[in-house]
C-alpha positions in Angstrom: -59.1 -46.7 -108.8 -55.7 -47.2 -109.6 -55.5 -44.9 -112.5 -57.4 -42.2 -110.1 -54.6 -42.4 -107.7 -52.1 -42.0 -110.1 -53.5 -38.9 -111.8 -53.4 -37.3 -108.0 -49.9 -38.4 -107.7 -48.9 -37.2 -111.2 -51.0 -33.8 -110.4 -49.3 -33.6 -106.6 -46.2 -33.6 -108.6 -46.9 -31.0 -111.1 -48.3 -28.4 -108.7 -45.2 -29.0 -106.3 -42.8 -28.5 -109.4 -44.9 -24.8 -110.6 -44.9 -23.9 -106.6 -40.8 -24.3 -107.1 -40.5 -22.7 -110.2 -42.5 -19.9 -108.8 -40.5 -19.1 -105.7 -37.2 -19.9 -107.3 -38.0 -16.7 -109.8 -39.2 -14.8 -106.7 -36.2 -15.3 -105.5 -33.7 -14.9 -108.3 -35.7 -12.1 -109.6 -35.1 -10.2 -106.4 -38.7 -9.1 -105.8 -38.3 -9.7 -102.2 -42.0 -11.3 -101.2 -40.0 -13.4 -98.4 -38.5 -11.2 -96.5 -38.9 -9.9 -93.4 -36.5 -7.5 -92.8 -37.4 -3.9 -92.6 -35.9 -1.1 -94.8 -34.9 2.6 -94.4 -34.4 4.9 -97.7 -31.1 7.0 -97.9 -30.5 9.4 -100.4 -28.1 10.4 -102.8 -27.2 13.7 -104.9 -24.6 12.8 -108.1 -23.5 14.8 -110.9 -23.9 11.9 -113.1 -25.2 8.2 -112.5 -24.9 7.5 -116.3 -25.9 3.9 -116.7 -27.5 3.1 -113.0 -30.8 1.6 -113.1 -33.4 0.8 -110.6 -32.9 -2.1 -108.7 -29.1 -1.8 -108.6 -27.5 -3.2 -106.1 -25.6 -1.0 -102.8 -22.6 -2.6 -102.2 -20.3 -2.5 -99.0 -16.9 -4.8 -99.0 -18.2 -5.8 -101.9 -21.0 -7.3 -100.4 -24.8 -6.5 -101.4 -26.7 -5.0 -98.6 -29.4 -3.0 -100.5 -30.7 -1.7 -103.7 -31.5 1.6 -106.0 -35.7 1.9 -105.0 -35.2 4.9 -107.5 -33.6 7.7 -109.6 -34.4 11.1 -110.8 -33.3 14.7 -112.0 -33.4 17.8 -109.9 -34.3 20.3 -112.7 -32.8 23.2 -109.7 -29.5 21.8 -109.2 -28.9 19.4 -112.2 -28.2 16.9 -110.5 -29.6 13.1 -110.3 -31.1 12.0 -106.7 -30.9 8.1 -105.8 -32.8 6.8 -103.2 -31.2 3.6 -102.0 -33.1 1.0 -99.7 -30.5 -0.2 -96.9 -31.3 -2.9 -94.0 -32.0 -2.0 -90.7 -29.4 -3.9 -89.8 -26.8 -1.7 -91.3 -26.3 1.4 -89.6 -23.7 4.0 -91.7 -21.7 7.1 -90.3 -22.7 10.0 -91.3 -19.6 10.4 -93.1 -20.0 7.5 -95.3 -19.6 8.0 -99.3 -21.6 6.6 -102.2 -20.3 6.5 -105.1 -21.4 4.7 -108.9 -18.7 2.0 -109.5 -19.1 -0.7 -112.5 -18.5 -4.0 -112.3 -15.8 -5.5 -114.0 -14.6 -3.1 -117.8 -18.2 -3.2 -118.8 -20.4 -4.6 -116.7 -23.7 -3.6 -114.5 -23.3 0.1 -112.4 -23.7 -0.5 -108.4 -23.1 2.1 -105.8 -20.3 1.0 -103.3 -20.7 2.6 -99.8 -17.2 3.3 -98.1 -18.4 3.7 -94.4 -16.9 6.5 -92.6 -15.4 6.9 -88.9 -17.9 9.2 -87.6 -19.7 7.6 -84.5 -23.3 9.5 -85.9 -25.2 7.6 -88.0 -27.2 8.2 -90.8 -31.2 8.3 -90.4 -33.8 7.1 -92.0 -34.4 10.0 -95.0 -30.9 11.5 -94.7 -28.7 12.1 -97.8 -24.8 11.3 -98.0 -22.7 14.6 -97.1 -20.1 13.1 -99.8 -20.5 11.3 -103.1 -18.6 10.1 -106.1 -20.6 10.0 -109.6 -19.4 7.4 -112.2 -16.8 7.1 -114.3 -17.5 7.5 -118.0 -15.1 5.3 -120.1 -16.4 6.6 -123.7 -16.0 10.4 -121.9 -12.3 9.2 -121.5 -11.8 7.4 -124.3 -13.2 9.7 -126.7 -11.0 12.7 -124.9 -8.2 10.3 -125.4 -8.4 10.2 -129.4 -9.5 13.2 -129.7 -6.3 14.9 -128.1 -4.3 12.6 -129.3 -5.4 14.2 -132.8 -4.5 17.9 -132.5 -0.9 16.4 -131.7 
């Protein structure tokens, strides 16, 4: 009897320790399962989002308050579209601009949203009037050496 209560115990505390695990990754992984805030999708037209991925994060103050639901090419206007997932909770002007930052000299790309003064706001499906695409550090280093070498 005693050894049967133990292997509950011991088996209580295993499946409590895999339940942890499990929504610890949920929630470092980002997957969102737990929340319960609603999302609206903003989009985003860039000459060049060279490096941003999916699930990047949309920044404002330096603060996450959204993420990069996706990216792709408009084969008309070359360009790359972003969608970008905000909170309802965050409502931008419609003069806000997005534009593909980097972390730190080498680090992860992120949009950072500088909100505007207009007293509109942006709907749900609207695109940003203004953006900024990313900076290119080989681009500048590469122009860098390479003028430096007709001198």
């Amino acid at each position: 009897m005693a050894k049967l209560k133990l292997e509950f115990f011991v088996g209580l505390f295993v499946l409590a320790g895999v339940c942890a695990i499990s929504y610890m990754a949920i929630r470092m992984g980002d997957i969102g399962l737990f929340e319960q805030q609603g999302y609206y999708e903003l989009e985003g037209r860039f000459d060049s989002v060279s490096g941003l991925k999916e699930g990047a994060a949309v920044e404002m103050s330096g603060v996450k308050v959204g993420r990069v639901k996706s990216i792709a090419f408009d084969a008309e206007r070359f360009q790359a579209v972003v969608i970008m997932e905000i909170p309802d909770s965050v409502q931008l002007s419609t003069d806000s601009v997005a534009s593909v930052r980097t972390s730190g000299i080498i680090g992860d790309k992120y949009i950072k949203v500088s909100i505007g003064g207009e007293e509109d706001v942006l709907q749900p499906g609207d695109q940003f009037e203004q953006t900024e695409s990313s900076l290119d550090i080989e681009e500048l280093i590469s122009r860098f050496v390479f003028s430096s070498e007709k001198e």
